[in-house]
C-alpha positions in Angstrom: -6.2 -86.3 -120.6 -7.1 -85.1 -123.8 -5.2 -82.4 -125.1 -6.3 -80.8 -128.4 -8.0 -77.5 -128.6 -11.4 -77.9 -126.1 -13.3 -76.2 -129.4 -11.1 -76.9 -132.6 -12.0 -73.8 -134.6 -10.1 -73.7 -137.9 -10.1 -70.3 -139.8 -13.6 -68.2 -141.2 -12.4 -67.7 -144.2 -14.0 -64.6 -146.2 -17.5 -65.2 -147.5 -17.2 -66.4 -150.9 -14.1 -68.6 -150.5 -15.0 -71.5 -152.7 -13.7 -75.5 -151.8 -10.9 -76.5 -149.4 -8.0 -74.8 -149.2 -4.6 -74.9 -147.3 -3.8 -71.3 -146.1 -0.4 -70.2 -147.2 1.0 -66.8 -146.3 3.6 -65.0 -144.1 4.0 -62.5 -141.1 3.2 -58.8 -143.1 4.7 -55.6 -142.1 3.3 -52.8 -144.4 4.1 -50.6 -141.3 7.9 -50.8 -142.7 7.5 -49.5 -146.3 6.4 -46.4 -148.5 2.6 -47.1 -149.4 4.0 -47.5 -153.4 5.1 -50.8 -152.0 1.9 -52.2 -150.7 0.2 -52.2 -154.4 3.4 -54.8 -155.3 3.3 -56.5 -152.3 -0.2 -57.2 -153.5 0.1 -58.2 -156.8 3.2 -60.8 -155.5 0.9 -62.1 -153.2 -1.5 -63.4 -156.0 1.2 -64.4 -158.4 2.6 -66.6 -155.4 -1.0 -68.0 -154.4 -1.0 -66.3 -151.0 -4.1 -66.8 -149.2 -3.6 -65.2 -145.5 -0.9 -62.8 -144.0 -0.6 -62.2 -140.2 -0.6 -58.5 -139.8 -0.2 -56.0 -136.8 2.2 -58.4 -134.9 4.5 -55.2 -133.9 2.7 -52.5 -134.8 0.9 -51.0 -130.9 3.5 -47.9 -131.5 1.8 -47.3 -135.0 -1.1 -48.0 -133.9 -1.1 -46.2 -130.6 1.4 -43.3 -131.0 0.8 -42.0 -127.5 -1.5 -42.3 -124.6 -4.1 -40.5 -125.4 -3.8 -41.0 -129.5 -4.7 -43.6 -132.0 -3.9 -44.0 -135.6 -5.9 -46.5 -137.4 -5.8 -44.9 -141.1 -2.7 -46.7 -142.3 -4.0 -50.4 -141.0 -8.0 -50.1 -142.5 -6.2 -49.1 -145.4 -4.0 -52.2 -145.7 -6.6 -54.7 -144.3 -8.8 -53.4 -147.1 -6.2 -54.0 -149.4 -5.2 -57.1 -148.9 -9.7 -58.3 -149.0 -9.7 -56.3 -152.1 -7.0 -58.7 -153.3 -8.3 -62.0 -152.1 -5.7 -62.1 -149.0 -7.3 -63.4 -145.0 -6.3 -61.7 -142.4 -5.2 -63.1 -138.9 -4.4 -60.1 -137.3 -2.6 -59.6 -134.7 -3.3 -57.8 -130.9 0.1 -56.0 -131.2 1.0 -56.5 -127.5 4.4 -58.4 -127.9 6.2 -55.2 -128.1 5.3 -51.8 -125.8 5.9 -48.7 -127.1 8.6 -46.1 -125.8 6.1 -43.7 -124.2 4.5 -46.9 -122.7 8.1 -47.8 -120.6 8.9 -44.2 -120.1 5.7 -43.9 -118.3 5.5 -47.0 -116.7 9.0 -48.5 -116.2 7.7 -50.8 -113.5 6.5 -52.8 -116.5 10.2 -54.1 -117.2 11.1 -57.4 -116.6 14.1 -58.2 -114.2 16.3 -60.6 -114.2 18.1 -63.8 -111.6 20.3 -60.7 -110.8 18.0 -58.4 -110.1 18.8 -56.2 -113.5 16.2 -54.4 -115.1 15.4 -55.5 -118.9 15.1 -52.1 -120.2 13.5 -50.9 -123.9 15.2 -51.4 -127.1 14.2 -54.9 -128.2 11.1 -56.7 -127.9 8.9 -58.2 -125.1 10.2 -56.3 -122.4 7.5 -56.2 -120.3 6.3 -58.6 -117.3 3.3 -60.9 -117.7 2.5 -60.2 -114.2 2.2 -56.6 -114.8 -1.1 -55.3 -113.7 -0.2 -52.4 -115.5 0.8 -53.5 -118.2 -2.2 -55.7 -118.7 -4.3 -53.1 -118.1 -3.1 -50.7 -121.5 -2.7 -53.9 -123.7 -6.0 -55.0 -122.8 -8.0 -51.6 -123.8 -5.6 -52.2 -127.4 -7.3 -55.8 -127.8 -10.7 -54.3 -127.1 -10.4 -51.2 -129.1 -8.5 -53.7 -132.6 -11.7 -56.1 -131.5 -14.6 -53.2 -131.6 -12.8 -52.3 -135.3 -12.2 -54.8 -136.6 -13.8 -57.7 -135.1 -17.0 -57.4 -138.1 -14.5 -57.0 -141.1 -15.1 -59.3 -143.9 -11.4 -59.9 -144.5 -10.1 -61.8 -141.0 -10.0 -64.8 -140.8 -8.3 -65.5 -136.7 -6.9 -63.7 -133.6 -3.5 -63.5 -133.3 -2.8 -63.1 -129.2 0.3 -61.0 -128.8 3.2 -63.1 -130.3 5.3 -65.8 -129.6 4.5 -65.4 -125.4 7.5 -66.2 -123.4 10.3 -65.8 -126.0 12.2 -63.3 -123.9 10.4 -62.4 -120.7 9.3 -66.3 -119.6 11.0 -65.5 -116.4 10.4 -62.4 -114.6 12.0 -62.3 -111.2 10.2 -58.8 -109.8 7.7 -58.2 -107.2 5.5 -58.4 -109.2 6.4 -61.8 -110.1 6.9 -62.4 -106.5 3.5 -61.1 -105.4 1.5 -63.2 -108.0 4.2 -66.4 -107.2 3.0 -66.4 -104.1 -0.4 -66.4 -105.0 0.5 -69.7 -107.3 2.1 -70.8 -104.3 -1.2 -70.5 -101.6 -3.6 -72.3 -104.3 -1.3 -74.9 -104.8 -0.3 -76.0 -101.6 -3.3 -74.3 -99.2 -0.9 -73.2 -96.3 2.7 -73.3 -95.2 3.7 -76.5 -93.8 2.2 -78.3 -97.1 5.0 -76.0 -98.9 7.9 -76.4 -96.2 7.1 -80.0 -96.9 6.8 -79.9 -100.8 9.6 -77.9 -100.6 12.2 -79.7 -98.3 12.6 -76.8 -96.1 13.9 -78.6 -93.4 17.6 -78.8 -95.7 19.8 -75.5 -95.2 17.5 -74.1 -92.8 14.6 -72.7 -95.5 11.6 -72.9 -93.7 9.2 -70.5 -94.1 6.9 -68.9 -91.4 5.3 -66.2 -93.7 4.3 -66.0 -97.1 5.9 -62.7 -97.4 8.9 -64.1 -97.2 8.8 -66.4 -100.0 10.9 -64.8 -103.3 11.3 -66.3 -106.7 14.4 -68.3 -107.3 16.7 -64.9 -107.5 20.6 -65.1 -107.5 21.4 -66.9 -104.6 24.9 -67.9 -103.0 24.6 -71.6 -103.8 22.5 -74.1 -105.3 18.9 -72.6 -105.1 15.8 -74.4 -103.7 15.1 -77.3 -105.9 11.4 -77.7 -106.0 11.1 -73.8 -105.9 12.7 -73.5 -108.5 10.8 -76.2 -110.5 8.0 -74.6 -109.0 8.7 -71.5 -110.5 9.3 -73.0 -114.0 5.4 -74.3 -113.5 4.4 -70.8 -112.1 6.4 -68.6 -115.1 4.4 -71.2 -117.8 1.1 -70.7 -116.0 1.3 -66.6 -115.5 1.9 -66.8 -119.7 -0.9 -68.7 -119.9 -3.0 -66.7 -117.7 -1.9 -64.0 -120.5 -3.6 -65.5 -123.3 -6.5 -66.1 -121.6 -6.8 -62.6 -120.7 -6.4 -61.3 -124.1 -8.9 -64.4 -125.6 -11.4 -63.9 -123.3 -11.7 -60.4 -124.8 -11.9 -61.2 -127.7 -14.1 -63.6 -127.7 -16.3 -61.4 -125.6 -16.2 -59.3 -128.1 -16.2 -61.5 -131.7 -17.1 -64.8 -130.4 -17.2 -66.2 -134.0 -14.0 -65.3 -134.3 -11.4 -68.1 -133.7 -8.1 -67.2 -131.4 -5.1 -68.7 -131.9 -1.0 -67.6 -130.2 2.3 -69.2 -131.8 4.0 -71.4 -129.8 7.3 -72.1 -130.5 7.7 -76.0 -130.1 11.5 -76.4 -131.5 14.7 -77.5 -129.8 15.7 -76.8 -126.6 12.8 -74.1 -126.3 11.3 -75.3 -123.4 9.8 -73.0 -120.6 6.3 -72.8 -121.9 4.5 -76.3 -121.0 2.5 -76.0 -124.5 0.5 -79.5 -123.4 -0.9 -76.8 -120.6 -1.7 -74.3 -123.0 -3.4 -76.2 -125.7 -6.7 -76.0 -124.7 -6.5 -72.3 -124.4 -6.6 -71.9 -128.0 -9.4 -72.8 -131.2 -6.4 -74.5 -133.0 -2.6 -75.0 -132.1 -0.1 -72.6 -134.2 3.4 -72.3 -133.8 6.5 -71.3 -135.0 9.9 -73.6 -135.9 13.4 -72.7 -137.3 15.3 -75.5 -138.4 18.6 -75.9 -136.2 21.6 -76.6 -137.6 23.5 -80.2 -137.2 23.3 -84.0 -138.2 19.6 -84.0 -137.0 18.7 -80.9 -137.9 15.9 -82.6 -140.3 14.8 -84.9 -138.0 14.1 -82.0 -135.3 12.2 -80.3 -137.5 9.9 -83.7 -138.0 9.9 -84.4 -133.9 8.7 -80.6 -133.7 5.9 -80.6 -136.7 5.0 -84.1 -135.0 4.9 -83.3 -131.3 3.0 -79.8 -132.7 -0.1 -82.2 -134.3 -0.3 -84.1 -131.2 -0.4 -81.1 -129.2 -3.4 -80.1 -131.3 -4.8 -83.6 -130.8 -4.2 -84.7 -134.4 -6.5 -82.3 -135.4 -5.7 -79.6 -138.2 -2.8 -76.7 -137.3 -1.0 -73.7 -138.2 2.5 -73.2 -139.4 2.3 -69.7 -138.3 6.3 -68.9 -139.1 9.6 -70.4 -140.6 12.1 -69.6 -143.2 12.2 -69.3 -147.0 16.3 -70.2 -146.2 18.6 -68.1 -143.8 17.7 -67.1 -140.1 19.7 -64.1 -138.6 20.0 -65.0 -134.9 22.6 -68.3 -135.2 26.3 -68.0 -135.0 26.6 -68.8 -138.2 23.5 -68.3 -141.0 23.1 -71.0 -144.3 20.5 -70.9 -146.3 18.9 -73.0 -147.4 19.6 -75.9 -150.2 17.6 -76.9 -153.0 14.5 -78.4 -152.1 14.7 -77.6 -148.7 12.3 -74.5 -148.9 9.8 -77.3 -150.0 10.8 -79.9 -148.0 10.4 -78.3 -144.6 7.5 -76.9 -145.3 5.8 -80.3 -146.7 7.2 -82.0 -143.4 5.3 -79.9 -141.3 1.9 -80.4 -143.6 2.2 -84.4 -143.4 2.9 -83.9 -139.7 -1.5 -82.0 -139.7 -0.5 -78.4 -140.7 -3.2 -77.2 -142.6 -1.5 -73.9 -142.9 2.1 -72.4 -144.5 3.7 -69.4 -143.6 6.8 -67.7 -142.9 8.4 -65.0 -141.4 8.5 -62.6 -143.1 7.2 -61.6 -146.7 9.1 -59.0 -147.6 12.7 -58.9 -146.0 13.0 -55.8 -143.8 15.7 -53.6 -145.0 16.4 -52.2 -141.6 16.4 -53.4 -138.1 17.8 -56.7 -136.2 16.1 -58.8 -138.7 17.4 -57.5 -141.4 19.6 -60.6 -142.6 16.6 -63.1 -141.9 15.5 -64.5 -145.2 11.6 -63.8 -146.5 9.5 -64.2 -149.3 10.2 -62.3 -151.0 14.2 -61.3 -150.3 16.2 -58.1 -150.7 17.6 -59.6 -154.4 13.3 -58.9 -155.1 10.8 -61.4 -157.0 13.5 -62.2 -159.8 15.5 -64.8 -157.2 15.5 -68.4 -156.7 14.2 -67.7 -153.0 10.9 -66.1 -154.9 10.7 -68.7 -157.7 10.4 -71.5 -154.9 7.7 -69.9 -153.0 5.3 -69.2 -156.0 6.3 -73.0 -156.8 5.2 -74.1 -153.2 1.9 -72.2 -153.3 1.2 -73.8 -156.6 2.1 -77.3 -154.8 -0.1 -76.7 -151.8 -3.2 -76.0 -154.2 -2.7 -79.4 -155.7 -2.7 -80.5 -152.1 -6.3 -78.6 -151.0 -7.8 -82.5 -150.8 -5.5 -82.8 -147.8 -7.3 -79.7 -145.5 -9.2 -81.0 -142.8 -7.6 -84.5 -143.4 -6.2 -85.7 -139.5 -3.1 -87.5 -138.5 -2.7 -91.2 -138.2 -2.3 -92.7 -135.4 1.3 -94.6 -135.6 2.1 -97.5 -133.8 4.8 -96.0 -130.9 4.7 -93.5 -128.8 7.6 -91.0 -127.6 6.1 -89.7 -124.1 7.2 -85.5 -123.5 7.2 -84.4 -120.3 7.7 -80.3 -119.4 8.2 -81.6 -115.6 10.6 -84.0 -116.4 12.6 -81.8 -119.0 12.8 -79.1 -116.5 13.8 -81.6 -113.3 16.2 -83.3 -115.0 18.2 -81.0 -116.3 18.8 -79.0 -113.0 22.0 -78.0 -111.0 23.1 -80.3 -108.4 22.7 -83.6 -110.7 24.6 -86.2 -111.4 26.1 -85.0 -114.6 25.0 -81.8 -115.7 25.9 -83.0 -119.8 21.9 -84.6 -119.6 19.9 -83.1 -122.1 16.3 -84.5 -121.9 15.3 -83.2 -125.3 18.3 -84.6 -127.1 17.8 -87.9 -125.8 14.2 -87.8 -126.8 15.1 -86.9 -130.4 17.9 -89.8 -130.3 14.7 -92.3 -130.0 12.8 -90.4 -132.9 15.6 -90.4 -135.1 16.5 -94.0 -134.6 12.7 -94.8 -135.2 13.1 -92.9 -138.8 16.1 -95.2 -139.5 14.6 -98.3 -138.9 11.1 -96.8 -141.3 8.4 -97.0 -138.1 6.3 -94.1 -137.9 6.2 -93.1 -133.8 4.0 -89.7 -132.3 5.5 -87.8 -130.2 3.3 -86.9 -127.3 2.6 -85.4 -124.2 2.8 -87.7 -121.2 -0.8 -86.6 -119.4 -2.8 -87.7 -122.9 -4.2 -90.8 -123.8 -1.1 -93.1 -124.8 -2.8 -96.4 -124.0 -3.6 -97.9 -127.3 0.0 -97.7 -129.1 1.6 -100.9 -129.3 5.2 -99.5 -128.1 5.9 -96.2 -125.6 8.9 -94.9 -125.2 9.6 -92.8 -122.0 13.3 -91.0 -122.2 14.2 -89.8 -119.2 11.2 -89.9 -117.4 12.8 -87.6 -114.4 9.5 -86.8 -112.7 7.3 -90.0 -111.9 4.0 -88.7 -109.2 2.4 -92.1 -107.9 -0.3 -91.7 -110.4 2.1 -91.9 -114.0 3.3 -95.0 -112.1 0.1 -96.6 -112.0 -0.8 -95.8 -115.5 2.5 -97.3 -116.6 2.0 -99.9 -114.7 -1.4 -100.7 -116.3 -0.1 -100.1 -119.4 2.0 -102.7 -119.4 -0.3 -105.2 -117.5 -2.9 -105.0 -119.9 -0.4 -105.8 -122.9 1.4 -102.6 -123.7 5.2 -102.7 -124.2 7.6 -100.0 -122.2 11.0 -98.7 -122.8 12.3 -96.1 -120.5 15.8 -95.1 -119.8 18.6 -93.6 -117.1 17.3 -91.4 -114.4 13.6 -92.5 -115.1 11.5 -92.6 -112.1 13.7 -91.1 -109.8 11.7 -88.3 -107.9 7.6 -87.2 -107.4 6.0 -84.3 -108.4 7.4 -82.5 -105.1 11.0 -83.5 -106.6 12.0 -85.5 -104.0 13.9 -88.7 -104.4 11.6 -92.4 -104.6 13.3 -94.0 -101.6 14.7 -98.3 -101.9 17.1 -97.6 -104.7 16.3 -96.3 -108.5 14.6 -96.1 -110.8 12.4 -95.7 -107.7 9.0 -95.4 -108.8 9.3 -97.4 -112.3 11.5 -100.3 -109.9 9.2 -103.1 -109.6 7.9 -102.2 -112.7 11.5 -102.9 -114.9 12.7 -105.7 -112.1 15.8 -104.1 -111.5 17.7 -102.1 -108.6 20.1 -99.6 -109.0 21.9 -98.6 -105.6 24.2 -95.6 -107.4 24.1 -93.6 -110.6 27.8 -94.0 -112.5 27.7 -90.9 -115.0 30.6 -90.8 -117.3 33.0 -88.0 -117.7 33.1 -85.5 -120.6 34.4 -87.4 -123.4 34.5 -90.8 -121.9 32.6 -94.2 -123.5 32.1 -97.5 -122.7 31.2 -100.3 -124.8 28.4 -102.8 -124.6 28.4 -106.8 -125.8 25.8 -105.7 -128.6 28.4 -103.7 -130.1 26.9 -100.1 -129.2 28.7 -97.1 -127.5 27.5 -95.6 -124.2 28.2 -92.0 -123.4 27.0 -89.6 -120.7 25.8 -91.8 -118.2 25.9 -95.7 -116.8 24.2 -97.3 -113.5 25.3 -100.4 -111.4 21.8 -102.6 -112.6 20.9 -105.3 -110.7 18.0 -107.6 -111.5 15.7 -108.4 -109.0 13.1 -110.5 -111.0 13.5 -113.5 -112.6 11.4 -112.5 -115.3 14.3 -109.8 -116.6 16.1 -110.6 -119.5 19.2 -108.9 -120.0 19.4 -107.6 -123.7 22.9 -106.0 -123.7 25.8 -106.0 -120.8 28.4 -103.7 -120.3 32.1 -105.4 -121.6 34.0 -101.7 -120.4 33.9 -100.1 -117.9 33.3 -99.8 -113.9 30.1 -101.4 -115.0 32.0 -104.2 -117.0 29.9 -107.7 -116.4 27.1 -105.3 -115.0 23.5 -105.3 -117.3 23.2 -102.1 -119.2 19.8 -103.2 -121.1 17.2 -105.5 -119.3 13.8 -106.1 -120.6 11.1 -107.9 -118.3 8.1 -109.5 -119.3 4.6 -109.1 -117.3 1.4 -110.8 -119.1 1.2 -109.9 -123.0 3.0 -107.0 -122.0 7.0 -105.8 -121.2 8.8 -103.2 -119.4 12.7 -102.3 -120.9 15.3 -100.3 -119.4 18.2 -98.4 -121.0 21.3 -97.6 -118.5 23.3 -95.6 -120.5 23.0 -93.1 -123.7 23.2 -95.1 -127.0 22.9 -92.0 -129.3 20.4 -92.1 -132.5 22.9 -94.6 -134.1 23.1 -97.0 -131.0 19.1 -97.1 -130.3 18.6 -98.0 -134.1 20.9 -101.2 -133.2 18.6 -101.8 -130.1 15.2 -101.2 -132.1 14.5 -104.3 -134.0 13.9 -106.7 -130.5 12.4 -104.1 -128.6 9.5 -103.6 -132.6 9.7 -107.3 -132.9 7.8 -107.9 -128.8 5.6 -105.1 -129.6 4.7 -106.6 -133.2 5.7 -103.3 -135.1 7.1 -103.5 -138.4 8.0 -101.1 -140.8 5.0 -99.7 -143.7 7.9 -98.3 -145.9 9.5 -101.3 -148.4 12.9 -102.5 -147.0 14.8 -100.0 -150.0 13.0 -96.9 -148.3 14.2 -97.3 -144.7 15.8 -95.2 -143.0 16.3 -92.9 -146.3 12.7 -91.7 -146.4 10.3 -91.2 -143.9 6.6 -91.6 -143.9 3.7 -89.5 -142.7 -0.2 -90.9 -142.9 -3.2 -87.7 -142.9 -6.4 -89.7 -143.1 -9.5 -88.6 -144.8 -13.1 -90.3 -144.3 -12.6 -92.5 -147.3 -9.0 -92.3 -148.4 -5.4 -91.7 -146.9 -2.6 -89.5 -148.2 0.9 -91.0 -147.8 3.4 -88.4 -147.4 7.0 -89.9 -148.5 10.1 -87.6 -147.5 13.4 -88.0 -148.6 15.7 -87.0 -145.5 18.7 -87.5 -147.4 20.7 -85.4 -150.5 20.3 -88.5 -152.8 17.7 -89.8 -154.6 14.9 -92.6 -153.8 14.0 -95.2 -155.4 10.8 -97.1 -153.7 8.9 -99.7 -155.3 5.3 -101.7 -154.9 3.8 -98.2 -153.6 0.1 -97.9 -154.5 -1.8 -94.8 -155.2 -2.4 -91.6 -157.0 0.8 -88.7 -156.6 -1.2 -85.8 -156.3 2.1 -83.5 -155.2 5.8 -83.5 -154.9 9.2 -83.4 -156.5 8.9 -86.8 -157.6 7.5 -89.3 -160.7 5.6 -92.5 -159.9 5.5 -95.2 -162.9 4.4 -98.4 -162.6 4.2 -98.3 -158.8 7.9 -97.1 -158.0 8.3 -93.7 -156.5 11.1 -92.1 -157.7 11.7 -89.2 -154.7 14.2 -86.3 -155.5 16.8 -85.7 -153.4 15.2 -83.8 -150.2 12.3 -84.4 -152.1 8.2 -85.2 -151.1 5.6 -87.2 -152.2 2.4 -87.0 -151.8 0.1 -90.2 -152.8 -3.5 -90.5 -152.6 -4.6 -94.3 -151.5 
C-alpha cells in the first residue's frame, strides 16, 4: 500500500554539477526556429538561471522523416548546445505524436471513438495504445534515441512519450476490444465470474463467448454499468502497459538512466488512475494548469499536494505550467502579479524539486500559439521574462530545500480513481455529483480554518493521521470496510459523506439500506437517497446551506450524536450530520453538500475530537496557507498568501531564506499572492 516510486531516482545531473540544486527549465522546441535562434535561446537560458529543458517531445517527424530515413543532425546539434551551455537534458521518446507517413501507412493506428468514428491526423496523439503496430515503430524510435543518446554527458532523465492519455485514453476499436478481452479473462478467469461481476442477468446481457464481449460503444440506452467501469480500469491499465513498454527499453538499454512520464493530476482530469501508475516511474512528474474560478488557487494546491503523495512525499517534477495565459479555455487571463511566482512556489512547498513550463519560447505558429512561455512573443524585454529570470534567481536561494520531503500533516483527504469514476456515472441519482469538487470543498475548507491536510490515495498507508476524510467514497470492496473499520477502532477519527459505501468493487449495491458497507460503521440507516433539484437548497439548524443532495438518516445506535439537523426541507426534523463515537475513535457522516464555505462551519468539532489545531497564528488563518518540507536537521515553512491583500503574521520563528516578503522581529510580512520561505 505504498505508493511512491518502487526506486525513487531523482535526475543524473551532468558530471561536474557542484551542490544541490532545484532544476528549473521548460518544454524546448528548437525544431520550430531558424538555427540563429538557438545561440539566443541559449544565452537567455543562462541569464534566467535555467538548468534543464525537456526536448524532443514532438519531434518523431523530424526525427524520422520517413520509414526508412532518419535525421539526427539538427538534435546532436542542439543537445550539444544546450551541455555546452550548462543546460540538462530530459529528452524526450517523441512518440506522443505519429507522423503523417506513419497514419498514411498504417491508418489502423487511429483511435475510434463511443460512435465508432475514426480519430484521423491533424492534431496530436492520435494513435491507439493497443496498437501492436503502432507499438512496434515507436518502440524501434525509443531504442534507436536510447543507443544515441543514452551515453551523452548532457541528459539528465527519460521522458516516456508525453502526457499518455490526454486525448486517446479511450479507444473503442478492435483492437481495444481484442486486448479488453484479454483484461477481462485475467481478471475474472472465465465467464460466469464476469456474467456475475457484471450483472448480466439485467436486460438479458449474458455472455456465452468471449468474442462477443465489446467495449462500452454507443449503445441504445444506458450501457453496462460495471463494463463500463471496467473499461475505465482497462483504458488506465493499457496506458500503463505503455510506459512500461517504452521504460523497459530504456532501461534495458541505459539503466542508469532514470525514466520519468507527466501525468497530468489537475481538475476534473481523471481517466488515468495515477496511484496505479506511480510505481512505474523513478520519480513522479506531472503537468498542472491553473483553472479558472473562486478555487482556482486552492486546486492548484489539492493538485501540487495530491502529486507529492503520489510520489510518496518523496522529491518530484513540475514537468509543465504557465508563465500566465493558456490557449485552450473559453476565455484566456493571464496571469496577475505574483502569480507566476506564486504557483510555481506552491507546487515546490507541496515536494517539487523541479520548475518548468510549457514552453520557453512561445511558438509563433500552430494551435499553441496564444499559450504563454518564457519567454513570450513581446521577447526578453517583458514583464513575463523579467519574472522568470526573477524566479530562477528565487529557486537558487532555495537549493537547501532539494531533497528536503513533505511533512506529514495531521488529516487526510482519501482519492479514490474507482470511486470518482462510479460515482459519477449515468443512471444515478442526480447526475450534478462531482466527486472531485466535493473533494476540493473539504481541502479548501481545511485552508480556511489554517490545518494543513494530504491529499491521498485511498490504497496507501492513511493510518497514522489523526483525522481522514473520505468524500464520496462511492466504491467500498469488503476489505476498505475493514480498514476503516480498524481505523477507527484503534483511535482514528472518520468523516465520510452522501453516497459513501454504497456499492463493491463489482458496482453492485451493499444490500440493508445505505451507506451499505460504512452502515454499522456511522450507526445510521438510510432507506432512500433525496437528491435536490438544480438550483434548490435546504437549510440546516447549524446555519449551513445544503445543495445537490439530502438522505432520509436514521440513527440506529445510541452512540450517534446528531451534529446538525435539517430545519427545510422533505428532510425537515430528519439528521443531516451525525457523528458516532467507537473507543478513542469516531465515525461522522455528512448527508448533504455543504460547499467549501459550509464544511469550514462544520470543521472546528469534527478538529477539536481528533485533537487538531491550527500551526498558523489565529491572524494567518484562512488568509495564508502553510506547507512543511523537512530536512534531517531543520524544516522549511512555506507561508502562501492565497489572497490579493497583504499578510501580516506574527511570533513566527526562523530564517527567510526566499519570497516576496520581509520578516522583522518575528512578524512576516507576506505580499499580496506572495511566499515565504523560512528556515527553522
Amino acid at each position: 500500500m505504498n505508493h511512491q516510486p518502487a526506486s525513487h531516482r531523482w535526475l543524473r545531473w551532468p558530471t561536474g554539477t557542484s551542490g544541490r540544486r532545484l532544476a528549473y527549465g521548460a518544454d524546448y522546441n528548437p525544431e520550430q526556429w531558424p538555427r540563429e535562434v538557438w545561440d539566443e535561446d541559449v544565452r537567455l537560458m543562462r541569464e534566467a538561471g535555467v538548468n534543464i529543458v525537456s526536448l524532443a517531445i514532438f519531434s518523431w517527424a523530424r526525427i524520422q522523416p520517413d520509414e526508412d530515413s532518419w535525421d539526427f543532425g539538427w538534435l546532436d546539434e542542439v543537445i550539444d548546445l544546450l551541455h555546452a551551455n550548462g543546460v540538462a537534458v530530459d529528452l524526450a521518446t517523441a512518440t506522443a505524436s505519429p507522423p503523417p507517413w506513419l497514419t498514411a501507412k498504417h491508418p489502423e493506428v487511429l483511435p475510434v471513438t463511443l460512435a465508432g468514428e475514426v480519430v484521423w491526423p491533424g492534431a496530436r496523439q492520435h494513435w491507439r495504445p493497443t496498437s501492436r503496430v503502432f507499438r512496434e515503430y515507436a518502440l524501434r524510435l525509443v531504442r534507436r534515441l536510447a543507443e544515441r543518446y543514452g551515453h551523452h554527458p548532457a541528459l539528465a532523465a527519460w521522458h516516456v512519450s508525453n502526457e499518455l492519455g490526454c486525448h486517446n485514453v479511450y479507444d473503442y476499436s478492435d483492437d481495444a476490444a481484442h486486448a479488453f478481452r484479454g483484461w477481462l479473462q485475467d481478471r475474472y478467469g472465465d465467464l460466469d465470474a464476469l456474467n456475475h461481476a457484471w450483472g448480466t442477468a439485467f436486460w438479458s446481457q449474458r455472455y456465452s463467448d468471449w468474442e462477443q464481449i465489446l467495449p462500452p460503444r454507443l449503445a441504445a440506452s444506458h450501457p453496462n454499468p460495471t463494463q463500463h467501469l471496467d473499461f475505465k480500469r482497462f483504458s488506465s491499465n493499457a496506458l500503463k502497459e505503455y510506459l512500461r513498454a517504452e521504460s523497459e527499453v530504456l532501461r534495458e538499454l541505459t539503466p542508469d538512466l532514470p525514466v520519468t512520464t507527466n501525468f497530468m493530476v489537475m481538475g476534473q482530469t481523471k481517466g488515468m488512475d495515477y496511484a496505479d501508475w506511480a510505481s512505474e516511474v523513478d520519480f513522479v512528474s506531472n503537468d498542472h494548469y491553473v483553472l479558472p474560478g473562486p478555487q482556482a488557487f486552492d486546486e492548484l494546491s489539492f493538485s501540487a499536494n495530491l502529486t507529492g503523495n503520489l510520489a510518496g512525499g518523496r522529491p518530484w517534477f513540475l514537468m509543465e505550467h504557465s508563465t500566465s495565459a493558456v490557449n485552450w479555455q473559453p476565455v484566456n487571463l493571464a496571469k496577475k502579479p505574483g502569480e507566476l511566482a506564486r504557483d510555481s512556489l506552491t507546487h515546490v512547498a507541496h515536494g517539487a524539486d523541479a520548475v518548468c513550463f510549457f514552453q520557453w519560447r512561445q511558438s509563433a505558429a500552430g494551435a499553441e500559439k496564444y499559450h504563454s512561455a518564457m519567454v513570450p512573443h513581446a521577447g526578453p524585454e517583458s514583464d513575463v521574462f523579467r519574472g522568470v529570470v526573477e524566479l530562477g534567481a528565487t529557486l537558487e536561494s532555495l537549493a537547501p530545500v532539494t531533497g528536503s520531503v513533505r511533512k506529514p500533516a495531521p488529516v487526510a483527504i482519501l482519492m479514490d480513481w474507482d470511486s470518482w469514476w462510479a460515482s459519477e456515472q449515468d443512471a444515478h441519482p442526480n447526475s450534478e455529483l462531482r466527486y472531485h469538487q466535493e473533494a476540493l470543498d473539504w481541502y479548501s475548507a481545511l485552508l480556511a480554518t489554517g490545518v494543513r491536510a494530504d491529499v491521498v490515495p485511498v490504497a496507501s498507508d492513511w493510518s497514522s493521521y489523526q483525522l481522514v476524510v473520505a468524500p464520496i467514497l462511492h466504491v467500498v470492496p469488503a476489505e476498505l470496510a475493514a480498514r476503516l473499520t480498524r481505523y477507527v477502532d484503534d483511535g482514528g477519527h472518520l468523516v465520510t459523506t452522501y453516497f459513501s459505501g454504497i456499492v463493491d468493487e463489482n458496482d453492485h449495491a451493499w444490500l440493508g439500506g445505505y451507506p451499505g458497507a460504512l452502515r454499522e460503521l456511522l450507526g445510521i440507516r438510510v432507506e432512500e437517497f433525496a437528491p435536490l433539484l438544480s438550483g434548490q437548497a435546504v437549510q440546516l439548524d447549524n446555519g449551513t446551506t445544503g445543495t445537490l443532495w439530502t438522505e432520509r438518516v436514521d440513527v440506529v445506535d445510541p452512540a450517534v450524536k446528531v451534529i446538525a439537523g435539517y430545519i427545510s426541507g422533505e428532510q425537515s426534523g430528519r439528521p443531516a450530520i451525525t457523528r458516532r463515537a467507537a473507543r478513542d475513535g469516531s465515525a461522522a457522516y455528512v448527508s448533504t453538500r455543504l460547499g467549501a464555505q459550509g464544511l469550514a462551519e462544520i470543521l472546528g468539532e469534527l478538529l477539536t475530537a481528533a485533537g487538531i489545531g491550527s500551526e498558523l497564528p489565529l491572524q494567518a488563518r484562512g488568509q495564508v496557507e502553510l506547507a512543511i518540507r523537512s530536512g534531517p536537521d531543520e524544516e522549511f515553512w512555506f507561508l502562501i498568501n492565497r489572497t490579493s491583500e497583504h499578510a501580516e503574521i506574527p511570533n513566527l520563528a526562523g530564517r527567510l531564506v526566499a519570497g516576496s516578503a520581509t520578516h522583522t522581529d518575528g512578524t512576516l510580512a507576506l505580499h499580496p499572492r506572495g511566499v515565504a520561505v523560512l528556515r527553522r
